[in-house]
C-alpha positions, 0 to 999 in steps of 0.5 A: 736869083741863081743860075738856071744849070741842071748839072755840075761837073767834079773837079779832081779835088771833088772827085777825092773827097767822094772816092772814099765815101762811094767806096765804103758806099759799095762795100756796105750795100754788097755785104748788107745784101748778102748776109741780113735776109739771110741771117734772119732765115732762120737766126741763129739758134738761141739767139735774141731774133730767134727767141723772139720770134718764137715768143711772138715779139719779132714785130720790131725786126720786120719793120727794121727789115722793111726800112732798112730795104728803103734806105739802102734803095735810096743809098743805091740810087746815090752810088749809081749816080755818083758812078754812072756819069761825071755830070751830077745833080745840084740838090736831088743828091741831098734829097736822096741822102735824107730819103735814106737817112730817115729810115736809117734812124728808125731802123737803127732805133728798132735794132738797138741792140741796148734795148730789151725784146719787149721794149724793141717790141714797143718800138715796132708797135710805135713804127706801126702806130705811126703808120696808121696815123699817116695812112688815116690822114691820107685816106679821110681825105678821100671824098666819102672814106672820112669815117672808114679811115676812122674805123680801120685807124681805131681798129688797128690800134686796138690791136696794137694796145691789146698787144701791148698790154699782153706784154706788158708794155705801157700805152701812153695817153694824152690828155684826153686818154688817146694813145700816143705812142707804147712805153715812149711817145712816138719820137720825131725824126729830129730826135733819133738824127739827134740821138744816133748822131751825137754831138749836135751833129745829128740836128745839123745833118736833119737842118742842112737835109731839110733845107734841100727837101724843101728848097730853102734858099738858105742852104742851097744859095750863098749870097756872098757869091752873087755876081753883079749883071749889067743891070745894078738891080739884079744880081745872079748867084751860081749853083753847085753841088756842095760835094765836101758837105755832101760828102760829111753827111754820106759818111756820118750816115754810113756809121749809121748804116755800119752800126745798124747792120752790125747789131742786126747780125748780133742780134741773130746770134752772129759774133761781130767777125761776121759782119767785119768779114763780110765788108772785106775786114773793114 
């Protein structure tokens, strides 16, 4: 079993492996608030998100937009734990991390800045598809609201395909010709992890996050530090924030963040400078 601690002190090797992230932590969040609401009222003019807009194909940016205000919320409550105090959560910090992570993918998926409009508008009807799919779940479990969540599901996505066909984008069936996603199937969050952290790194940090989510033993103890007790049958294995993964997964997730806010502001019409200079040229 483990040892029964609610938090871990740093020691000063800990402390220097997470400087630098928080850090960069700090300088992202401080310049993302300054500039990515701002840029968008309005965009520049002539812009990708101006045109857009006025084109009536700006749903992928409002959904990057709300996302992306998740993430950092979750990226904020990180900082102010990591600086607020030398006491420190064992697993809650992983927690968090993915809490940001996974709207940090899906937003990066929406602001791709590859992508053309009506294929990022197809992305924005897939976030909300999606969202339909979940919020249906929940409701028909409600006593007696069954056929009222099926009603408004099929509703809205009909809505969401009529869009779709007016722009030309593709609605993907199933076998049995149920919408599925428009012009991709909907992707799994393992998939965009594993698509914008290339390299196997994206599945890892999915895995090693997942573990914490869930409390999986496999992730949060290491049998190779059980200490023997008094009794021959028992054995207890310490807790401890694993603060160099911690730290490795931050920072990967950080590029994630960096890049994403970056096409943000190209795609409102802004040169890379901006955004280089607002992080204080770094």
């Amino acid at each position: 079993m483990s040892q029964q601690l609610s938090t871990v002190a740093m020691n000063p090797t800990e402390q220097a492996l997470l400087q630098g992230p928080m850090s960069r932590l700090a300088v992202l969040l401080a310049a993302s608030d300054r500039f990515v609401r701002s840029s968008t009222e309005p965009p520049v003019t002539g812009s990708r998100m101006d045109t857009a807009k006025k084109t009536n194909l700006y749903d992928a940016y409002e959904q990057a937009y709300r996302i992306l205000f998740s993430a950092e919320d979750h990226l904020r409550t990180i900082f102010n734990i990591f600086t607020g105090t030398a006491e420190l959560p064992i697993f809650s910090p992983f927690t968090l991390l993915r809490a940001a992570a996974d709207p940090l993918m899906r937003c990066r998926h929406l602001v791709h800045s590859i992508v053309s409009e009506p294929d990022r508008l197809a992305r924005g009807l897939n976030e909300r598809f999606d969202n339909l799919k979940e919020q249906r779940r929940a409701q028909e479990l409600l006593p007696g609201q069954a056929a009222a969540a099926q009603a408004h599901y099929d509703k809205q996505v009909a809505h969401l395909e009529s869009r779709a066909q007016a722009n030309g984008i593709p609605v993907k069936p199933d076998r049995n010709g149920k919408t599925i996603g428009f012009n991709e199937i909907v992707p799994e969050d393992i998939d965009l992890f594993a698509l914008y952290l290339p390299g196997g790194a994206g599945s890892l940090a999915f895995r090693v996050l997942s573990g914490y989510v869930h409390s999986k033993s496999w992730i949060q103890y290491d049998p190779k530090e059980a200490q023997g007790t008094a009794d021959p049958n028992f054995k207890v294995i310490p807790t401890s924030l694993d603060v160099k993964l911690f730290a490795a997964v931050l920072n990967a997730l950080l590029d994630v963040h960096d890049k994403t806010v970056g096409e943000w502001l190209e795609l409102a019409g802004y040169p890379p400078a901006v955004w280089y200079q607002a992080k204080g040229g770094s």
